[in-house]
C-alpha positions in Angstrom: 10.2 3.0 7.0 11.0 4.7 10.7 14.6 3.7 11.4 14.3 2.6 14.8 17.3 4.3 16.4 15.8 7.7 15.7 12.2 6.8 16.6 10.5 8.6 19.3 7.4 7.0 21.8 5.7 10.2 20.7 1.8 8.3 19.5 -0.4 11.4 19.3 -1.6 14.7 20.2 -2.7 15.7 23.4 -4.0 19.0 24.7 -4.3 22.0 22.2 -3.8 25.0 24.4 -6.8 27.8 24.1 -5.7 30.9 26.0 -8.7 32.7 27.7 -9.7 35.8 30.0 -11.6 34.3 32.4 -11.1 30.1 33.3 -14.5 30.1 34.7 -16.2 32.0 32.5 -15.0 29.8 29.6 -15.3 26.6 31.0 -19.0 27.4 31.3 -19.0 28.1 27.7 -17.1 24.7 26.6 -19.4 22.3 29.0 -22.6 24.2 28.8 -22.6 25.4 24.8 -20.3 22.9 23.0 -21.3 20.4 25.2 -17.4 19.4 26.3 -16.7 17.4 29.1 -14.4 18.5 31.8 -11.1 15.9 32.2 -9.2 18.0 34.6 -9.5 21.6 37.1 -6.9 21.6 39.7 -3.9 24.5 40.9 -0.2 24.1 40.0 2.8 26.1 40.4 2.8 29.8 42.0 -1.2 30.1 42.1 -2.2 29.0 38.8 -4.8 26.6 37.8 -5.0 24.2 34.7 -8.6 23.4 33.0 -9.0 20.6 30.7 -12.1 20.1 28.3 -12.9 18.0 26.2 -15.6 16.8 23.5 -17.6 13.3 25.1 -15.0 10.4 24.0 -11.9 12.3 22.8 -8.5 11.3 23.3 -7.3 14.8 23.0 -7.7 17.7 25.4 -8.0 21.5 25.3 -6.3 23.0 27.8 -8.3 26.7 28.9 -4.8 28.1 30.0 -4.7 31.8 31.3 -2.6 34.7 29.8 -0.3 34.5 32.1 1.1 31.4 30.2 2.1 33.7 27.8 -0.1 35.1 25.7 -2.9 37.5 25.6 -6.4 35.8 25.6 -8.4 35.8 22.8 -7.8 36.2 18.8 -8.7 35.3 15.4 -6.4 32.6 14.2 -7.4 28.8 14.2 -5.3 26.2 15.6 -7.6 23.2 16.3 -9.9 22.0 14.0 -12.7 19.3 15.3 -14.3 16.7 13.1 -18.4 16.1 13.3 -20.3 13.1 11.7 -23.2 15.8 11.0 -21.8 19.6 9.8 -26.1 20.5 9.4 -26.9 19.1 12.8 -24.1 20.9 14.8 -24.2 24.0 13.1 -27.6 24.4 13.9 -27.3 23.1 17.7 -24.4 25.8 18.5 -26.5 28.6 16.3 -29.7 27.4 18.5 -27.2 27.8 21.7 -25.9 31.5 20.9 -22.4 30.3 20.0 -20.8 32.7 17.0 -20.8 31.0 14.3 -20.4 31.2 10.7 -23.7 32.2 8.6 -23.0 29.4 6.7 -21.8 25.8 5.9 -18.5 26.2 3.6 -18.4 23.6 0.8 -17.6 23.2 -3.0 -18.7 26.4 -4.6 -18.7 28.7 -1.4 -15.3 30.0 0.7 -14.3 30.3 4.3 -11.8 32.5 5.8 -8.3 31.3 6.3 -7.0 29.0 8.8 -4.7 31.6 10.7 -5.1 34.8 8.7 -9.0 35.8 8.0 -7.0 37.9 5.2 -7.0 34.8 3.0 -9.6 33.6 1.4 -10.3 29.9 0.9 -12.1 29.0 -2.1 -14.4 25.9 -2.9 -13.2 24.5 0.9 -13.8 20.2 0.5 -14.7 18.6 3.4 -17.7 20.9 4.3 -17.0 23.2 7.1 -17.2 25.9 9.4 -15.8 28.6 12.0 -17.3 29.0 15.4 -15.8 31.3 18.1 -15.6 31.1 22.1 -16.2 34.2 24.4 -12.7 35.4 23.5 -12.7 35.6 20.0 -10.7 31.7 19.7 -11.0 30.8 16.0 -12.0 26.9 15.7 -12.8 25.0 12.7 -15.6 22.2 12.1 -15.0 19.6 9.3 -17.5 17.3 8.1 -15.8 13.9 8.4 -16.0 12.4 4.9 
């Protein structure tokens, strides 16, 4: 039990940050291949601009932030995972949209790549699932929901 004295009003995740090249050119990728909705596109602080996309009827955001943030754009390590209702149908609509993804479907008796290192190897991976990348190389896993 969550001693109330320590308790926080933190209730759930927000925005995942997704550091990219070029805002425009990935927020055309996240509405017009994923199929995202935009939430948010307006300027703050010296000159900078913050993008939020998400998919249709998510409570939580991605934020397209530029390197400038911090980071350099781009890389091969996975920090958001999304869930789908239909792995076959989705892997199949961003294949059918030119979105990189995986070859194939991981599930019991196959292996993915790991989460953060694609060094590691994940064997017999249970809930089915697979890797797509954006335009800057942004690792993101789909997980059949179960």
């Amino acid at each position: 039990m969550t001693d109330p004295a320590n308790a926080t009003h933190i209730r759930q995740v927000a925005t995942v940050f997704v550091p990219v090249a070029d805002q425009d050119r990935a927020l055309t990728f996240y509405l017009d291949k994923l199929g995202f909705e935009k939430r948010a596109d307006f300027p703050y602080g010296n000159g900078s601009r913050w993008i939020e996309v998400a998919p249709p009827g998510s409570t939580n955001t991605i934020s397209l932030v530029p390197p400038s943030e911090g980071k350099s754009a781009g890389g091969d390590e996975t920090h958001c995972a999304f869930a789908t209702a239909d792995i076959e149908a989705d892997h199949s609509a961003l294949r059918a949209r030119g979105v990189d993804v995986d070859a194939e479907i991981a599930r019991k008796g196959k292996s993915r790549a790991g989460l953060v290192s694609i060094e590691a190897t994940i064997e017999d991976p249970v809930p089915s699932q697979f890797f797509f990348r954006d335009l800057d190389r942004n690792r993101f896993l789909i997980v059949q929901s179960e």
